[in-house]
KEGU-503119 format. One record per residue (C-alpha): x, y, z. Coordinates in steps of 0.25 Angstrom, whole numbers, plus 5000, padded with zeros to 4 digits. Example, Ala and Ser with C-alpha at 12.3 -4.5 7.8 and 13.67 -1.06 7.14 Angstrom:
504949825031505549965029
//
This chain:
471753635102473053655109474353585109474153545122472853485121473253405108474353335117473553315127472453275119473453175112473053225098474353235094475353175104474453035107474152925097472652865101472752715105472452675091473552755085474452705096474152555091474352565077475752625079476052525088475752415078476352495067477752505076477552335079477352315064478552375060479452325071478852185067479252225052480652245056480752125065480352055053481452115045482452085054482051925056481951915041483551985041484051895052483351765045484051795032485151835039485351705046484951625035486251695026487151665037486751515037487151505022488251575024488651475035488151365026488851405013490051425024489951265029489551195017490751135010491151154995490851044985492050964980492851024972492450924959491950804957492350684966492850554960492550414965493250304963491950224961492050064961490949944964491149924979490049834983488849904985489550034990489750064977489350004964489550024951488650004937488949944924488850094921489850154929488850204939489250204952488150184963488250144979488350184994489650254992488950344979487850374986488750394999489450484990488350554982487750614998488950665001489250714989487850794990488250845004489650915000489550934986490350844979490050754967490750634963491050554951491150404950492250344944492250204942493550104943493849984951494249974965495849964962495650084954495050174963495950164973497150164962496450314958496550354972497950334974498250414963497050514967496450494954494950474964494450554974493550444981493550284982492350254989492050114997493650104999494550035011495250115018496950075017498250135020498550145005497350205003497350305013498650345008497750424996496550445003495550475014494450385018493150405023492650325032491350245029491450125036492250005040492149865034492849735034493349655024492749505023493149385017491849355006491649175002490549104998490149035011489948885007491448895006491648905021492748985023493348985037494449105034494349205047495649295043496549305029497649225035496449115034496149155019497549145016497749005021496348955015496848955000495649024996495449134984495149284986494549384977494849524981494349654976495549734969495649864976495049814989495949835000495349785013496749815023498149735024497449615029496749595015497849655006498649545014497849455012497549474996499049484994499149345002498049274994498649324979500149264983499249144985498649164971497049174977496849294974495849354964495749504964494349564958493949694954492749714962491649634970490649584961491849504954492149434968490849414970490749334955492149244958491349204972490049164966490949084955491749044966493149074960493649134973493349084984493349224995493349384994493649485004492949615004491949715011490649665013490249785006490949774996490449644994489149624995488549694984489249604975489149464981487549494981487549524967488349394963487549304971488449264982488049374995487349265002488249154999489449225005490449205019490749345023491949335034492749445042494149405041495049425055495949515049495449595039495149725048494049835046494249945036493850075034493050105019492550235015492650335002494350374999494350514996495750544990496650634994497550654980496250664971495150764981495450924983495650924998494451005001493450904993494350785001493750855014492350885009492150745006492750675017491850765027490750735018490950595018491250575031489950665036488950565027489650435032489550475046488150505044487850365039487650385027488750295019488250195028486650205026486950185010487850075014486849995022485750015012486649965001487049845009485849765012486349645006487149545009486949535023488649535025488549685015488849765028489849665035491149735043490349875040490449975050489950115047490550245048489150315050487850245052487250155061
//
């Protein structure tokens, strides 16, 4: 057999039609084989670039732990026999604390004291705290909402009092939180009412609460929040006259961070932190389902996030 009748034949130079069909499968398996390789680079690939980019945007945590000047305010924070500190504004805190990477420690004082420690930065946080001039003078405030100071008597007294010039002419006696600060129009009035020897000034709530139910004072002025935990436990939430006085205007209240006692960077982590979880509801959510009762709990409150 010749040369040219194995080519023309096609013994050597044709494949037969089954032959032709197996290559082809093998050269479509291996192209498939490397297809695979290559999707399997790029997923990998993609996948590394997004940790990369996620390792890139996610903050550091804070730098230590973060102190909070922790005292009983109302419900938005309580605090045991114990020393445990519990509430909205832990559990606020707790979140973002989960979020960004920053854990807290509660140190527990009074009011005065708190914001005594964070004039000399000796805190880093005063949660539940009214915004002031003097105040923002050490420290920034995040926003959580905005509230109304009101004038708390038991009803059967039947106060007609619609402003503090009407309290100051009425000859009656207030009991005031020491450390609360409620603007110039209360610190005006509290420095009225001791010149006129009525005034009684009281560590915190639940004491005010106790001298209304014995009726040794006759009026108290204070958030409803702050309030209302207290009045219930004493007996007295439903037996109360809650008025708006004219001139006490509408505050700011949120969480202090202060300047002289936070690293600048952890100062920037928390109040982006903050201000991301509030504006998401969140604050407000815990709020709301701590202040169910009494029916007054939320009065003058309007939310920075939340509906």
């Amino acid at each position: 057999m010749g040369c040219k009748h194995l080519v023309g034949g096609g013994l050597l130079l044709r494949r037969s039609p089954h032959a032709g069909r197996r290559h082809a499968a093998a050269q479509m398996h291996k192209i498939e084989r490397v297809a695979d390789r290559l999707l399997t680079a790029a997923l990998l690939l993609t996948a590394l670039l997004g940790c990369i980019d996620g390792a890139r945007a996610a903050p550091a945590p804070c730098s230590r732990p973060i102190r909070v000047a922790s005292s009983p305010v109302g419900l938005s924070m309580t605090v045991a026999e114990d020393g445990t500190v519990a509430g909205p504004d832990r559990t606020f805190l707790t979140q973002v604390g989960a979020r960004i990477g920053c854990e807290f420690h509660y140190d527990v004082m009074s009011r005065a004291r708190a914001f005594q420690l964070m004039a000399a930065g000796e805190t880093d946080l005063v949660p539940s705290a009214i915004r002031t001039e003097q105040r923002d003078g050490f420290g920034d405030l995040v926003v959580l909402y905005r509230a109304r100071a009101l004038l708390f008597s038991l009803r059967d007294r039947q106060l007609k009092i619609h402003d503090t010039a009407e309290f100051l002419a009425s000859g009656l006696s207030l009991d005031l939180v020491r450390g609360y600060d409620y603007g110039t129009a209360y610190r005006g009035l509290r420095a009225a009412v001791a010149a006129q020897g009525r005034l009684v000034e009281t560590v915190d709530p639940a004491a005010i609460a106790r001298q209304l139910l014995a009726e040794r004072i006759d009026a108290t002025i204070m958030s409803a929040p702050a309030f209302g935990h207290d009045a219930v436990v004493a007996g007295i939430a439903d037996r109360l006259a809650v008025t708006a006085l004219d001139d006490l205007p509408a505050y700011d209240v949120g969480i202090y961070l202060v300047r002289s006692g936070l690293e600048p960077a952890d100062a920037i982590l928390l109040a982006e932190g903050l201000r991301a979880a509030a504006a998401e509801g969140r604050y407000s959510a815990l709020l709301r389902t701590a202040f169910v009762h009494p029916p007054w709990a939320l009065d003058g409150v309007e939310f920075v996030g939340g509906k």
